[in-house]
C-alpha positions in Angstrom: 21.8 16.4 -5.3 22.4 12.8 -6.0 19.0 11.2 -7.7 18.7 8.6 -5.2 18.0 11.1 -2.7 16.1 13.5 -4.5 13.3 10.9 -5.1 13.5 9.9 -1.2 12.7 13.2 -0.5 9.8 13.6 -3.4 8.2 10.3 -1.5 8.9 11.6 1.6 6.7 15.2 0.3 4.4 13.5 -1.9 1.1 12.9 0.6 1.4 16.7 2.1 2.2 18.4 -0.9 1.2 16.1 -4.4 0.8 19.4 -6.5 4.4 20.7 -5.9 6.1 17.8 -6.1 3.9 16.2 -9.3 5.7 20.1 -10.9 9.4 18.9 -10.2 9.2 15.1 -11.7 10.1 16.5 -14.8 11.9 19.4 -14.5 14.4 18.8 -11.2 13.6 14.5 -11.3 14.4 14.4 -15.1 17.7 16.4 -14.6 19.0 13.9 -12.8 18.3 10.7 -13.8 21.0 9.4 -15.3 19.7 5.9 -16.4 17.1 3.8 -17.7 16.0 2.4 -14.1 15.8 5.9 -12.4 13.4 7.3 -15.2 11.4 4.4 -14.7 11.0 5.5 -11.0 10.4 8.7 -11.9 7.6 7.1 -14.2 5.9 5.6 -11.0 6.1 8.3 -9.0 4.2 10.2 -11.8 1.8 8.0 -12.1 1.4 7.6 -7.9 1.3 11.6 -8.0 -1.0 12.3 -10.5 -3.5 9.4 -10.6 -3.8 8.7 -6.8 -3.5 11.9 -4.9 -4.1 14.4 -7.8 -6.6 12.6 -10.7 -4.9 14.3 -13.2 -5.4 11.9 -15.4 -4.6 13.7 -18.9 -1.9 15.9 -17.5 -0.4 12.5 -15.5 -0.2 11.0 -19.3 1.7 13.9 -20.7 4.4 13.5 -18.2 4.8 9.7 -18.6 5.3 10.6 -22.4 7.9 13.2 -21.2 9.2 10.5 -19.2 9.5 7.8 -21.1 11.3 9.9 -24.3 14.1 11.2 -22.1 17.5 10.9 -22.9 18.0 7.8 -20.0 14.6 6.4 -20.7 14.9 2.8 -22.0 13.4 -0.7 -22.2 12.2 -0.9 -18.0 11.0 2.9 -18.6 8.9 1.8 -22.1 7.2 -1.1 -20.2 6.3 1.3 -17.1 5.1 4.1 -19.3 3.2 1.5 -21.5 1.6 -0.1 -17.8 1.3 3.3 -16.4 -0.3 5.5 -19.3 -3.0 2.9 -19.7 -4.0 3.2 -16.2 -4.2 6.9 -16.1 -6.3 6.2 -19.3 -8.5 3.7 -17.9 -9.0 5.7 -14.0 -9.9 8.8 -16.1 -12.6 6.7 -18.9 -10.6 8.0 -21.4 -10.2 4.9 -22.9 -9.5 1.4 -22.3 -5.8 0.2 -23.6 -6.3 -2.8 -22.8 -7.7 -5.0 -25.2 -4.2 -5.5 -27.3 -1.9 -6.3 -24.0 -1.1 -9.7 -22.7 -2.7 -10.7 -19.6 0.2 -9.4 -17.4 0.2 -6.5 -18.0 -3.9 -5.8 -18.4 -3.8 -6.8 -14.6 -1.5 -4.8 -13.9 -3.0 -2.1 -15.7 -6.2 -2.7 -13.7 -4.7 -3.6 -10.0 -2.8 0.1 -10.8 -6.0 2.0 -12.2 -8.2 0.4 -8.8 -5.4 2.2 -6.8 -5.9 5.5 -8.6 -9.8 5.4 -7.7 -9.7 4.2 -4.3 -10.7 7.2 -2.8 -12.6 8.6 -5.8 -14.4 5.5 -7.0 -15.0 2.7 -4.8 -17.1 0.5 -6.3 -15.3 0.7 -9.7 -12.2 0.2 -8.3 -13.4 -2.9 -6.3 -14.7 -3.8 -9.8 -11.4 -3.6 -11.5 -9.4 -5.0 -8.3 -11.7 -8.4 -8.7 -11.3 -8.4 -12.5 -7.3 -8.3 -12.1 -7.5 -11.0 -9.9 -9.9 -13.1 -11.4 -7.9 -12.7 -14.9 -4.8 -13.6 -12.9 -6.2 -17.0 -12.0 -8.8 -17.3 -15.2 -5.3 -16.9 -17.1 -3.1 -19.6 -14.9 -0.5 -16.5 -14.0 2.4 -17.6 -12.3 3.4 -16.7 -8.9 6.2 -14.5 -10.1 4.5 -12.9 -12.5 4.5 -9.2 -12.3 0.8 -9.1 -11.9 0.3 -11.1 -9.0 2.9 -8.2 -7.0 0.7 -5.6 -8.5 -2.1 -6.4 -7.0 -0.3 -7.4 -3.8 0.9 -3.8 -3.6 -2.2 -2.1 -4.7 -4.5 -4.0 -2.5 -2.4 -3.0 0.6 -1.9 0.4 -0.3 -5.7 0.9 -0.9 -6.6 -1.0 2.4 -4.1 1.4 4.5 -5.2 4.7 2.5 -8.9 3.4 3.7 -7.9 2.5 7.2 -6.9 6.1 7.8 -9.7 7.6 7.3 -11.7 8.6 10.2 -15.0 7.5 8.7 -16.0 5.2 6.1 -19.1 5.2 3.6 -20.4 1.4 3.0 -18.4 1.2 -1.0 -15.4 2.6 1.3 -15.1 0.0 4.1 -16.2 -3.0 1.5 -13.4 -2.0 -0.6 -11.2 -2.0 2.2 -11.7 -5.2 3.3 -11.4 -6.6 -0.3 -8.3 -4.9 -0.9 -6.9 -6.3 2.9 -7.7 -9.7 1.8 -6.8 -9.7 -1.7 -2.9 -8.6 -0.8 -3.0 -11.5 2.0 -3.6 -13.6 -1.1 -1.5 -12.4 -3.5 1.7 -11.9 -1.4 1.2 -15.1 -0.3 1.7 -15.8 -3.7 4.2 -13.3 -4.8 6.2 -12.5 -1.7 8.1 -13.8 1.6 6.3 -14.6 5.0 7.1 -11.0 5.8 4.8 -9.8 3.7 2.1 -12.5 4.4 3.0 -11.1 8.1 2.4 -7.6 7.2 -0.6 -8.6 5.3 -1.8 -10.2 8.5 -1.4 -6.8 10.4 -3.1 -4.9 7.5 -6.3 -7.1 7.3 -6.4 -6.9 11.7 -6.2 -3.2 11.1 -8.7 -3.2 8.6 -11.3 -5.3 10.1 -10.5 -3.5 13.6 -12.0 -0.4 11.6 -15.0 -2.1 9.8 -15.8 -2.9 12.7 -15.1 -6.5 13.2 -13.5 -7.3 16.2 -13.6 -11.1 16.4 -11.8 -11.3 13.2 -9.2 -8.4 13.9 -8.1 -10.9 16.2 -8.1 -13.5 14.2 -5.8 -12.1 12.2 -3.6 -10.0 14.8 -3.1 -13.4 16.6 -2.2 -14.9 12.7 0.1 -12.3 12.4 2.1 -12.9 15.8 2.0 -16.4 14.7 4.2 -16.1 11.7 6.0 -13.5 13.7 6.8 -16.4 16.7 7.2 -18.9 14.0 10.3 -17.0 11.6 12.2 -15.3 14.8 11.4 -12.0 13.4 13.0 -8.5 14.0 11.3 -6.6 17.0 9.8 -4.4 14.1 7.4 -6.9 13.1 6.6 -7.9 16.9 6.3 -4.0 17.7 3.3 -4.2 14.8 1.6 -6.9 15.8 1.1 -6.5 19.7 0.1 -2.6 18.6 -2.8 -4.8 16.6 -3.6 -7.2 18.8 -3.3 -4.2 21.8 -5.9 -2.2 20.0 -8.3 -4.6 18.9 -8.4 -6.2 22.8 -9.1 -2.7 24.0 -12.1 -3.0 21.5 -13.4 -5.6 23.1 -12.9 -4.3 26.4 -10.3 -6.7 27.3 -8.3 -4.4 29.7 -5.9 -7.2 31.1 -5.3 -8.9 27.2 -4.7 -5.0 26.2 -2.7 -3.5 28.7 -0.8 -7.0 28.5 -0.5 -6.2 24.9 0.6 -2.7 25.0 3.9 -4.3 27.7 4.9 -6.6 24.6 4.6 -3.7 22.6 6.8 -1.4 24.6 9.4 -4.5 25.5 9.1 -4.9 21.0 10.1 -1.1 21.5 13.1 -0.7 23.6 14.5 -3.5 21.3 14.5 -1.5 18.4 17.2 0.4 16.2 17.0 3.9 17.2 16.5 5.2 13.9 12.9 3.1 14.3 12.1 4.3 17.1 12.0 7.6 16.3 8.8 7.2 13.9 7.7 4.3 16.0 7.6 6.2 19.4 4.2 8.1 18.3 2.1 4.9 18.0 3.8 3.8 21.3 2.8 6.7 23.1 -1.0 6.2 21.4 -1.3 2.8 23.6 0.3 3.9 26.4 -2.3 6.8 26.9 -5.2 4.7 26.3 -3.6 1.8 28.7 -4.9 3.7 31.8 -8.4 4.3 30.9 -9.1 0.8 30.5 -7.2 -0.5 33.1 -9.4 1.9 35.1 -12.7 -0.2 33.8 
């Protein structure tokens, strides 16, 4: 099996089955990386594997090390090993790397280690999500620095890990909605408007859960906005009328919703087919709650 797909498929596994797939990084993933850049994939998935779903943190470190002394492991898989083993280290208070690094990579280190502990550790990994980003600034980062994509990345993934859980305690939702708002920020720093877009949709989502309907809206409507303004694929539009459908229904808005949930569909039958076979699912979500509150 060609690498390339072997590691699409270990994504594709990793949520439903972490422990099996965490045993084949460096056994079946090691076997066939043939370069420096594919071991330093393999390095994040390790670190994904074993620090966010698993909190293995010592065993997660051992791999990296097997990682990053591999035959193809070179100077991208040093600096990922070097970012990711100090996170592990940091997650697990085993100790803190830090000190020695530049400021780069401690945020990284720290945006990286506050994804680890989402689910484990709210408050610390609030703690270590506003400490990356105050260092970012204190420090006069650049836009393109590393850094300011790490926490772009972390803070959505730990806002949409968050947003799917069907409850929330207090530390849980707060983090959430610092993590939403942080990636706004930071991807409009280090990314394109379609990830400012996305970021839009994540912080609708995300205050749709807390709940704050007035400013899911807010940012639903935000996100259509940059969607309206840059001509985007019928993905993105798909996205945010599903937002703005679900926080209207919210607010028991049955005309705005069910008007909503029409855009949504019309986004729908202009999509590849290939997207709308894993975006049917959410489709069929709004189309059974349309009725019930057109029946209001």
């Amino acid at each position: 099996m060609p690498f390339d797909a072997w590691l699409n498929q270990a994504w594709q596994d990793h949520a439903g089955q972490a422990a099996a797939v965490a045993a084949r990084i460096g056994t079946e993933g090691l076997s066939l990386a043939r370069s420096d850049a594919q071991a330093a994939a393999l390095a994040r998935l390790a670190h994904h594997v074993m620090g966010d779903h698993l909190g293995r943190w010592t065993q997660g470190r051992q791999l990296l090390f097997h990682i990053g002394t591999s035959e193809p492991a070179g100077p991208a898989t040093g600096t990922a090993m070097r970012i990711f083993d100090a996170s592990l280290a940091l997650a697990g208070g085993i100790e803190d790397l830090r000190g020695p690094m530049t400021a780069s990579d401690r945020v990284r280190v720290g945006a990286h280690a506050a994804g680890a502990l989402a689910e484990r550790d709210p408050p610390r990994s609030a703690s270590l999500l506003r400490e990356a980003a105050l260092e970012v600034d204190t420090q006069e980062l650049p836009h393109q620095d590393p850094a300011c994509r790490a926490i772009a990345i972390n803070g959505n993934d730990i806002a949409a890990t968050l947003g799917e859980k069907p409850v929330r305690t207090d530390p849980e939702r707060d983090l959430m909605l610092l993590a939403a708002r942080l990636a706004r920020d930071f991807w409009a720093r280090a990314g394109t408007w379609l990830e400012v877009e996305r970021a839009e949709y994540r912080l609708a989502i995300s205050w749709l859960k807390a709940p704050d309907l007035s400013a899911a809206r807010r940012h639903a409507r935000k996100c259509l906005d940059i969607v309206r303004e840059h001509d985007a694929p019928a993905l993105e539009w798909f996205f945010g009328f599903e937002a703005l459908a679900l926080v209207e229904r919210g607010l028991n808005n049955a005309p705005a919703a069910l008007r909503a949930t029409l855009d949504m569909k019309s986004a729908f039958d202009r999509l590849e087919e290939a997207d709308q076979a894993w975006c049917r699912s959410s489709l069929e979500r709004l189309n059974r709650l349309a009725p019930a509150i057109g029946e209001r």
